[in-house]
ZAVO-940736 format. One record per residue: residue number from 1; residue in three letters; x, y, z of N, C-alpha, C in turn. Coordinates in steps of 0.001 Angstrom, whole numbers, always signed. Example, Ala and Ser with C-alpha at 12.3 -4.5 7.8 and 13.67 -1.06 7.14 Angstrom:
# residues 2
NODE  pos  code      n.x      n.y      n.z     ca.x     ca.y     ca.z      c.x      c.y      c.z
NODE    1   ALA   +13190    -5690    +7800   +12300    -4500    +7800   +13200    -3300    +7800
NODE    2   SER   +12850    -2250    +7080   +13670    -1060    +7140   +12900      +30    +7870
***
This chain:
# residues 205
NODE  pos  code      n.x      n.y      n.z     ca.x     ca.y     ca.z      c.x      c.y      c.z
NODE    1   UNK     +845    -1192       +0       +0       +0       +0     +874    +1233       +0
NODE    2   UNK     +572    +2350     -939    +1554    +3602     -610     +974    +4367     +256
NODE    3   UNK    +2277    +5231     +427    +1863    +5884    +2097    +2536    +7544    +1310
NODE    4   UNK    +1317    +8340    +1916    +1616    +9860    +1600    +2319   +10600    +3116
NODE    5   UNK    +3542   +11562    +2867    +4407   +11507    +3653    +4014   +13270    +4149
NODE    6   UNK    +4006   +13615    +5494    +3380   +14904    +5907    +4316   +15273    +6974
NODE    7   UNK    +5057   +16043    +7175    +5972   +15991    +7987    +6477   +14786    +8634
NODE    8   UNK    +6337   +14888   +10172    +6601   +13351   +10623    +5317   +12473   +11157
NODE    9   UNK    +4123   +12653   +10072    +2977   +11772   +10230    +2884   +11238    +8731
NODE   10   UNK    +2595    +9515    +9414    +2194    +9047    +8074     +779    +9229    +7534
NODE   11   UNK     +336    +9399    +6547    -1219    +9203    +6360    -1521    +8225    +5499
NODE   12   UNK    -2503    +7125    +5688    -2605    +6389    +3966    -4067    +7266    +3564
NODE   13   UNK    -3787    +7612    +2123    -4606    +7946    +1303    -5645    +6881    +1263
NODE   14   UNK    -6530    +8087    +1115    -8310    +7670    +1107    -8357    +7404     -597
NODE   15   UNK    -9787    +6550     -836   -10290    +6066    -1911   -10289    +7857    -2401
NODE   16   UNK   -11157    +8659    -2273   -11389    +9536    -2714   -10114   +10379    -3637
NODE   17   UNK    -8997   +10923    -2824    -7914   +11430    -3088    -7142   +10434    -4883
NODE   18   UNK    -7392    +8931    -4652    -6952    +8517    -5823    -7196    +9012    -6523
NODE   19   UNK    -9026    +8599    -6501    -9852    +8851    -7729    -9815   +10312    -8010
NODE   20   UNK    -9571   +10989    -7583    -9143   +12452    -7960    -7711   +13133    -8639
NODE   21   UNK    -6519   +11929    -8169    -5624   +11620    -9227    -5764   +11565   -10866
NODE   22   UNK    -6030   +10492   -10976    -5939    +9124   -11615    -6536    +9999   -13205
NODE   23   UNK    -7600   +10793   -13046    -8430   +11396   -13827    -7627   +12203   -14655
NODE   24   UNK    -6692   +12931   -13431    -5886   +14004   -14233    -4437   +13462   -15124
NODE   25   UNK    -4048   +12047   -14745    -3035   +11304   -15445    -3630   +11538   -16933
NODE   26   UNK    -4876   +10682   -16701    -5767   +10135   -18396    -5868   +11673   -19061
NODE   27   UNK    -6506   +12367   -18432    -6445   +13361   -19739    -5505   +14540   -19916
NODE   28   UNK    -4397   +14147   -18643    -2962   +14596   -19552    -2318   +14314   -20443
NODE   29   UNK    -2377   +12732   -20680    -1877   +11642   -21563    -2530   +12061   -23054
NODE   30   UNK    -3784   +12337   -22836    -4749   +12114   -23941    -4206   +13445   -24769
NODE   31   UNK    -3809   +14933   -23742    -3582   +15791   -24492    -1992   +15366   -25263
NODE   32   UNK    -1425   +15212   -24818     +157   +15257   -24825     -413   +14107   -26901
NODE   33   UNK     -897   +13244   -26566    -1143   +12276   -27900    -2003   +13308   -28694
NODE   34   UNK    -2840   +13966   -28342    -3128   +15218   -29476    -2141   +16280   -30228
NODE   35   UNK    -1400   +16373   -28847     -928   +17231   -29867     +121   +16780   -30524
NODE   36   UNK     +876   +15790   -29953    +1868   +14756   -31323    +1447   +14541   -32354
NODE   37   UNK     -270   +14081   -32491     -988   +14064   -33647     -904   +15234   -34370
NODE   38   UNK    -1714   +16387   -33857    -1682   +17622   -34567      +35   +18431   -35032
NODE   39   UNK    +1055   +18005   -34294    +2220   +18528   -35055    +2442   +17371   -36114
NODE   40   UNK    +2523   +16234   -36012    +2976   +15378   -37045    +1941   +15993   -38504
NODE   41   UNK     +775   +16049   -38537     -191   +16619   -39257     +237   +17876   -39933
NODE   42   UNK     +835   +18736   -38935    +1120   +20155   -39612    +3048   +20096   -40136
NODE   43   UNK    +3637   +18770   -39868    +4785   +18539   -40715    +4697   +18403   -42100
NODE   44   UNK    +3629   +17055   -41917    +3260   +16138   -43508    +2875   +17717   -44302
NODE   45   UNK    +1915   +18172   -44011    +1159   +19672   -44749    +2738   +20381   -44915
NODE   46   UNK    +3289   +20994   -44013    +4923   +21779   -44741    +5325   +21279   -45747
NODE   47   UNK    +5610   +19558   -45463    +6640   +18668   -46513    +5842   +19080   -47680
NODE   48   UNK    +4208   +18590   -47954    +3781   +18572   -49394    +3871   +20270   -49684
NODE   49   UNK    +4215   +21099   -49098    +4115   +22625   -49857    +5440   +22759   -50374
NODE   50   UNK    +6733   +22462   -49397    +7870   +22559   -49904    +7899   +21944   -51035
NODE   51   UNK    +7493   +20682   -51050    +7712   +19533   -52612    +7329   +20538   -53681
NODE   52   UNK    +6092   +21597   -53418    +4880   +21753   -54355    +5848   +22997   -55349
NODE   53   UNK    +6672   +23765   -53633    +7412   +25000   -54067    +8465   +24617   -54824
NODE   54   UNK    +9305   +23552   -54114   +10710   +23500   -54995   +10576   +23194   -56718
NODE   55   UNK    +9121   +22077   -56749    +8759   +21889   -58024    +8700   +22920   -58990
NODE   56   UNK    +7955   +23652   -58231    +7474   +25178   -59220    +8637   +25510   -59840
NODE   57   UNK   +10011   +26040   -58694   +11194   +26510   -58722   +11601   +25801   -59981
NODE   58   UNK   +11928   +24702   -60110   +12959   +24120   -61216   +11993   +23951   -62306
NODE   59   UNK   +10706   +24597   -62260   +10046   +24130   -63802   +10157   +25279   -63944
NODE   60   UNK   +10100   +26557   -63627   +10029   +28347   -64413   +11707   +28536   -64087
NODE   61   UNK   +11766   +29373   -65137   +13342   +29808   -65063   +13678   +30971   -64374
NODE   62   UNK   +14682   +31390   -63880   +14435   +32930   -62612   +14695   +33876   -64054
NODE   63   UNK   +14486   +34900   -63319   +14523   +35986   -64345   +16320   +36049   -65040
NODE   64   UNK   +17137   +36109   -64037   +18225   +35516   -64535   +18692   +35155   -66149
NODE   65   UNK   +18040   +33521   -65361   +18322   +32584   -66631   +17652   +33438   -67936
NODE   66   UNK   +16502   +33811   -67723   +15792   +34825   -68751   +16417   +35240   -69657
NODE   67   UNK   +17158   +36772   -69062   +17771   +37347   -69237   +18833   +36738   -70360
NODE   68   UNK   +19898   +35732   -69432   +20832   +35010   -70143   +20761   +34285   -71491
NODE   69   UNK   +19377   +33853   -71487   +19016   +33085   -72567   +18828   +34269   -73763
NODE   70   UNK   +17709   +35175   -73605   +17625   +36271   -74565   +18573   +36824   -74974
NODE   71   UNK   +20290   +37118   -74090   +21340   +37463   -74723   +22041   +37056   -75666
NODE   72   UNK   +22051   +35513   -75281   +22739   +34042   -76323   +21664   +34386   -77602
NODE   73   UNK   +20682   +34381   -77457   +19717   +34624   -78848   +19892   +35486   -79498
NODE   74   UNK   +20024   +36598   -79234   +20745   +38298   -79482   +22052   +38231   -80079
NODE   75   UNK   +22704   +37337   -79377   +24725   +37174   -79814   +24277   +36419   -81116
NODE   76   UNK   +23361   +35231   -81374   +23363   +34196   -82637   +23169   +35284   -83853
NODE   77   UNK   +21531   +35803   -83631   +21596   +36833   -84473   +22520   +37701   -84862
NODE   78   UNK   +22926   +38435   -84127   +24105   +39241   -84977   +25060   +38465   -85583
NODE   79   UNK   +25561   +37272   -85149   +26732   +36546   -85637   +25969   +35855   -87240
NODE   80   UNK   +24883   +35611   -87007   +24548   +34698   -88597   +23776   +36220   -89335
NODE   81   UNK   +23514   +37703   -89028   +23340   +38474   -90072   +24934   +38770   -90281
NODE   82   UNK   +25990   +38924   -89446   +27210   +39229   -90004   +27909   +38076   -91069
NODE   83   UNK   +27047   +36899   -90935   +28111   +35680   -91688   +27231   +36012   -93035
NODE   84   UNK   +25927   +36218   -93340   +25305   +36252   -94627   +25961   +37985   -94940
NODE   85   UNK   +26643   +38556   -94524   +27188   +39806   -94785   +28360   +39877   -95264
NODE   86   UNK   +29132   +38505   -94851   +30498   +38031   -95090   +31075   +38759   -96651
NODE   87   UNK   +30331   +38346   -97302   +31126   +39070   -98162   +31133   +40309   -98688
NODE   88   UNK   +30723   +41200   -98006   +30769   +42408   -98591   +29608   +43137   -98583
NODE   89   UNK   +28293   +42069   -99195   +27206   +42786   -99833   +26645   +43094   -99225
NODE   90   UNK   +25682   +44327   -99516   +24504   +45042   -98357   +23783   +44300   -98348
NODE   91   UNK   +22896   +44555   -97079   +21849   +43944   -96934   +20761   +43603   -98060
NODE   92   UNK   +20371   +44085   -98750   +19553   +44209   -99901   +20237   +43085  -100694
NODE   93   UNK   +21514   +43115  -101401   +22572   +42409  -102398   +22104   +41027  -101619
NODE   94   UNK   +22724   +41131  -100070   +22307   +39749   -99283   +21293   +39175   -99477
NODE   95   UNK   +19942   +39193   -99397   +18676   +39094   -99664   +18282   +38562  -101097
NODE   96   UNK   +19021   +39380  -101974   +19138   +39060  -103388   +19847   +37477  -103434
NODE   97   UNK   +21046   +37553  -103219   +21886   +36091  -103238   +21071   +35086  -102290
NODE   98   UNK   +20548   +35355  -101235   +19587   +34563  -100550   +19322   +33879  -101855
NODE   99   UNK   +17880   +34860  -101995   +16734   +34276  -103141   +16879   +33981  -104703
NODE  100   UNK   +17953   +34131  -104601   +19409   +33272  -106321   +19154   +32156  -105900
NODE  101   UNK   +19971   +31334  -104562   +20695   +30023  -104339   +19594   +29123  -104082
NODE  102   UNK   +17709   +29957  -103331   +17347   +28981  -102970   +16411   +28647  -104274
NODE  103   UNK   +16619   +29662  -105579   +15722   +29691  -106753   +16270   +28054  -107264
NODE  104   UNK   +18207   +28315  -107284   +19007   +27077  -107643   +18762   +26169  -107192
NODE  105   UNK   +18765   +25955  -106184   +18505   +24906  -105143   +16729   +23766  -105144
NODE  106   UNK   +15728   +24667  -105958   +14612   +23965  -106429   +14591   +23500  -107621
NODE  107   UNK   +15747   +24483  -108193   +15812   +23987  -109914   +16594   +22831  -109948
NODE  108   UNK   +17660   +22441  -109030   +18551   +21398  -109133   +18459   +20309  -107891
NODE  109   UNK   +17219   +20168  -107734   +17331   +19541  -106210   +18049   +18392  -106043
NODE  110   UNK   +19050   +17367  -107136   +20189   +16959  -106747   +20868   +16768  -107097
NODE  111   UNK   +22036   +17157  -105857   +23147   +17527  -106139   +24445   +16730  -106330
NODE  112   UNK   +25742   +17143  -106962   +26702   +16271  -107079   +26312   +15004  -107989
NODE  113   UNK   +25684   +15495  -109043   +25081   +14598  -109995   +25918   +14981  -111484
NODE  114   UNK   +26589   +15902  -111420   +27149   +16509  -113004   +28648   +16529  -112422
NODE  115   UNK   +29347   +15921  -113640   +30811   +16737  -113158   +32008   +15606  -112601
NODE  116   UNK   +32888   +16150  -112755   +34029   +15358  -111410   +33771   +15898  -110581
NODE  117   UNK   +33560   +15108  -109031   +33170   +15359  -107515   +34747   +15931  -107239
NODE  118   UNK   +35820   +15574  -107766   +37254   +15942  -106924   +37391   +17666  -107270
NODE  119   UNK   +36847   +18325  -108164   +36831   +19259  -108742   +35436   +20345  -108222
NODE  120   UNK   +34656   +19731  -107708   +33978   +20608  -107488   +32669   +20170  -106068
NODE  121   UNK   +33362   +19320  -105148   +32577   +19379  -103845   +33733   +20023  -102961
NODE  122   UNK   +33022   +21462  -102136   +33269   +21931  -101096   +34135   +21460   -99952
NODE  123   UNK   +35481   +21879   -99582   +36210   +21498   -98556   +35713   +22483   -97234
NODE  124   UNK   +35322   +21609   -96239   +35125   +22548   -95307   +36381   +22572   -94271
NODE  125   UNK   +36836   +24064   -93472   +37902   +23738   -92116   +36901   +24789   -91281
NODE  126   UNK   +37069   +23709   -89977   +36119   +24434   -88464   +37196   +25117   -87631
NODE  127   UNK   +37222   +26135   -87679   +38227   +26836   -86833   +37699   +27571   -85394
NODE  128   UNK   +37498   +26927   -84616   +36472   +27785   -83258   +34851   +27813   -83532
NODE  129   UNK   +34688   +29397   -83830   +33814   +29981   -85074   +33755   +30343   -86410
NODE  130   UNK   +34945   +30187   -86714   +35037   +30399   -87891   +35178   +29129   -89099
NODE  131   UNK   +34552   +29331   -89635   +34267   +28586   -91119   +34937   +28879   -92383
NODE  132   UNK   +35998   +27904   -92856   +36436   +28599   -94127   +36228   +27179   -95582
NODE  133   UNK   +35417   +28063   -96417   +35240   +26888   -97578   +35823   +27517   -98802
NODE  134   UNK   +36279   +26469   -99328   +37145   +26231  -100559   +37035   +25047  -101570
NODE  135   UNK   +36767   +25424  -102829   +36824   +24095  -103592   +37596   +24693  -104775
NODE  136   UNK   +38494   +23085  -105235   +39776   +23191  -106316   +39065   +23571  -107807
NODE  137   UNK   +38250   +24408  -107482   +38079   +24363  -109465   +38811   +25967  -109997
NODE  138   UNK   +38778   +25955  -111591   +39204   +26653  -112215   +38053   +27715  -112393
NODE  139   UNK   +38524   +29216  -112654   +37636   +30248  -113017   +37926   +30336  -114206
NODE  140   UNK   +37579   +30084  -115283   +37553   +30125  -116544   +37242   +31105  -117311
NODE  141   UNK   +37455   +32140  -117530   +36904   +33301  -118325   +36243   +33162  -120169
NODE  142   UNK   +37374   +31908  -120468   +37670   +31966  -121704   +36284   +30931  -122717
NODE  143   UNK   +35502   +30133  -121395   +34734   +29298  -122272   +33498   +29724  -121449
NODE  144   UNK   +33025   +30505  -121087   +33377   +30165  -119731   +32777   +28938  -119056
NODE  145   UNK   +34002   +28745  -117852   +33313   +27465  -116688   +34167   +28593  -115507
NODE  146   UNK   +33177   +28456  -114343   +33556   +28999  -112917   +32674   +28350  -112401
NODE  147   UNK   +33047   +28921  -110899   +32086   +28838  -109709   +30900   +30073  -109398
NODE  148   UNK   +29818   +29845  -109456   +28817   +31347  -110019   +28523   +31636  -108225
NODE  149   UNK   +28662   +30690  -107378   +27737   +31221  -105809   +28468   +30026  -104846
NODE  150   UNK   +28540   +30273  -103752   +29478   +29518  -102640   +28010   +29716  -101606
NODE  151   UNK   +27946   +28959  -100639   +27216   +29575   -99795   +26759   +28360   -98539
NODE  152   UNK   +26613   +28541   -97378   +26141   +27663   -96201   +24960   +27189   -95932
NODE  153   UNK   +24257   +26457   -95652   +22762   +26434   -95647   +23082   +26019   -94414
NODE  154   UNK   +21858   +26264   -93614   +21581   +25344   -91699   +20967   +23735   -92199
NODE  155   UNK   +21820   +23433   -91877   +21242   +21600   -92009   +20121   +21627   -91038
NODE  156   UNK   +19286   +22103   -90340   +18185   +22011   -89906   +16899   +22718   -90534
NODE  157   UNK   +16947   +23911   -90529   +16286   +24754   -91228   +16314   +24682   -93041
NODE  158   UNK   +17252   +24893   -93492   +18123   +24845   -94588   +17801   +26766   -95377
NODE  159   UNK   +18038   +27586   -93335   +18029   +29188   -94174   +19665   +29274   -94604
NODE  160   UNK   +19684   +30209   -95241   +21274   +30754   -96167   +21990   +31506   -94716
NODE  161   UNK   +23430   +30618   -94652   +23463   +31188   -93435   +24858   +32170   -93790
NODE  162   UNK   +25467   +32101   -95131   +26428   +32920   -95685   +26179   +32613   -96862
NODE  163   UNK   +26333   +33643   -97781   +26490   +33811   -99355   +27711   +34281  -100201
NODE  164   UNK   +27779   +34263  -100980   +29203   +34927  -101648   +28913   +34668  -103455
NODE  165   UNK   +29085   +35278  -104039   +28854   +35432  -105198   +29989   +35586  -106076
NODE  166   UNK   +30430   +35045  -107398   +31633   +35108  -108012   +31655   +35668  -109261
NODE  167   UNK   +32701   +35897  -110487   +32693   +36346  -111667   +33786   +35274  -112396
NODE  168   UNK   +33912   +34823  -113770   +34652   +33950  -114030   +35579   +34693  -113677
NODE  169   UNK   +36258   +35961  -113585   +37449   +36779  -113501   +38116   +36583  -112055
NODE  170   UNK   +37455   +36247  -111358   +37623   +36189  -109994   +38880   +35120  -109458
NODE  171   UNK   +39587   +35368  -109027   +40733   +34419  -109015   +40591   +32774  -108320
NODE  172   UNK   +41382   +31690  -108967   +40908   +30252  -108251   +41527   +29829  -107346
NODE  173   UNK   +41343   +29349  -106339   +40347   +28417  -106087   +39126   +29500  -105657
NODE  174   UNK   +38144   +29223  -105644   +36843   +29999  -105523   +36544   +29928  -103997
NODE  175   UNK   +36361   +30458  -102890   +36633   +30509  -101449   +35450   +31245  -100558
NODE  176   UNK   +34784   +30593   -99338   +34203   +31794   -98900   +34724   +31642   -97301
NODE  177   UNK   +34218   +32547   -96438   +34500   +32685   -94894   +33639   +33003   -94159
NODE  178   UNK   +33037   +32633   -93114   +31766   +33757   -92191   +32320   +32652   -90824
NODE  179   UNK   +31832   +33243   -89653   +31921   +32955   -88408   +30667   +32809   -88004
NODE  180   UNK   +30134   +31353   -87264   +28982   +31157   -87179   +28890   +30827   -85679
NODE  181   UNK   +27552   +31104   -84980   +27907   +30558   -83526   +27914   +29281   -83253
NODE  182   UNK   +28765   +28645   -81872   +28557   +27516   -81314   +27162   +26679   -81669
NODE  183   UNK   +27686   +25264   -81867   +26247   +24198   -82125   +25896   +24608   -83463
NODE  184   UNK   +26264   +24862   -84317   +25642   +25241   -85378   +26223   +24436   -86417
NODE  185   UNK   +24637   +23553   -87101   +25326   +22530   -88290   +24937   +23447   -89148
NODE  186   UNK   +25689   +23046   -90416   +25427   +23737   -91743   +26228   +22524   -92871
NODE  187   UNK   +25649   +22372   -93881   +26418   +21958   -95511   +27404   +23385   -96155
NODE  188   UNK   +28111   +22671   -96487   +28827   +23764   -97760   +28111   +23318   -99307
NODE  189   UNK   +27623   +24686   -99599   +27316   +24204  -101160   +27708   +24978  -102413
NODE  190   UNK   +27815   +24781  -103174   +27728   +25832  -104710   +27164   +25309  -105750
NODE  191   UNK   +27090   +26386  -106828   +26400   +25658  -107961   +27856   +27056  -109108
NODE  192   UNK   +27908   +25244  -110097   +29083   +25462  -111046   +28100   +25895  -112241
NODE  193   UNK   +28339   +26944  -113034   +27640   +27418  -114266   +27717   +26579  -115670
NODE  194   UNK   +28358   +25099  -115516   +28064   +23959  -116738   +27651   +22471  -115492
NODE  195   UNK   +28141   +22499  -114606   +27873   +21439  -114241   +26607   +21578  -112684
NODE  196   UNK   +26321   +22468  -112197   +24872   +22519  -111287   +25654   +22520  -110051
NODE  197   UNK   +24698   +22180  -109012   +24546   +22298  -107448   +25460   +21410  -107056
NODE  198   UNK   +26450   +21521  -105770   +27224   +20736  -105636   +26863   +20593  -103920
NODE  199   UNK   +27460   +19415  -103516   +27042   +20176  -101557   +28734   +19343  -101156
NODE  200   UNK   +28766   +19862  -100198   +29903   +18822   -99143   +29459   +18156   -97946
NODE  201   UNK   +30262   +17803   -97356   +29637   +17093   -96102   +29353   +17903   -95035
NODE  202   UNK   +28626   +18201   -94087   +27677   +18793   -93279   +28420   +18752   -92360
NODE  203   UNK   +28685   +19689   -91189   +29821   +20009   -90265   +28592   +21351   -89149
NODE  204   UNK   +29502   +20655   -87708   +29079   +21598   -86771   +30016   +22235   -86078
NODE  205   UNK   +29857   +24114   -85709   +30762   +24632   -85559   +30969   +24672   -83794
***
């Protein structure tokens, strides 16, 4: 039996005094398990918002990246209007040779079909950004045979991504140059004024 201790008298506790305990154990217990319930409850709810937030985060880009991306788009452009500028011609002239190569290009849709191939498919060299094409033929004044147009197409798109235009007078080997940005495929092509459209092999800068 327990014994409740009062200075130096013992007392044993009455029925009553338990039962007046005992009550306040149970629904201390009961709270203490509520509210473990109710914080575990308001964890799970944080976890699924964080998941919900970080998700958001890595699917939209910060303004940042924005920014960064619209610049790289900005740098391509200027770099592929300066490579269709490559040689010289104004904008207008450019535009013109555009709509020459792609007139050629429906009239002859294939290519490396006329001709010796050693004589007249496109050598390409990748230098960084820079692009330099060259093919071994003769400028002929006298019968004439030359090279009439040099020019890049985007192996994806297939827009004119440099042009260059020639005269039989023009000295040989027949040559063009433009600087194109990073990741960028393109063909080398020309079209010979007896023998048609020629292409080379397709290269990324």
């Amino acid at each position: 039996s327990s014994l409740a201790q009062t200075g130096s008298h013992k007392i044993r506790p009455t029925t009553n005094m338990v039962r007046k305990v005992a009550p306040r154990r149970q629904l201390s217990l009961l709270n203490v398990a509520a509210l473990l319930a109710g914080g575990l409850a308001a964890l799970q709810l944080a976890a699924t918002a964080f998941t919900t937030i970080t998700g958001t985060v890595h699917r939209q880009p910060t303004a940042l990246q924005a920014s960064a991306w619209d610049a790289e788009v900005t740098r391509k452009q200027a770099l592929l209007s300066a490579a269709v500028l490559a040689s010289g011609a104004s904008p207008a002239q450019a535009e013109d040779l555009k709509a020459k190569v792609k007139a050629l290009m429906k009239e002859d849709p294939k290519p490396n079909d006329n001709g010796a191939p050693e004589k007249h498919i496109p050598k390409t060299t990748v230098t960084g950004g820079s692009v330099d094409v060259v093919v071994p033929h003769v400028m002929d004044k006298e019968k004439p045979h030359y090279i009439q147009y040099m020019w890049l197409s985007d192996a994806k798109s297939g827009d004119i991504l440099a042009v260059k235009s020639f005269q039989a007078t023009d000295p040989s080997p027949p040559a063009i140059a433009a600087s194109l940005p990073a990741g960028t495929s393109a063909i080398p092509m020309l079209f010979c004024n007896l023998h048609g459209l020629w292409e080379g092999d397709k290269f990324t800068v």
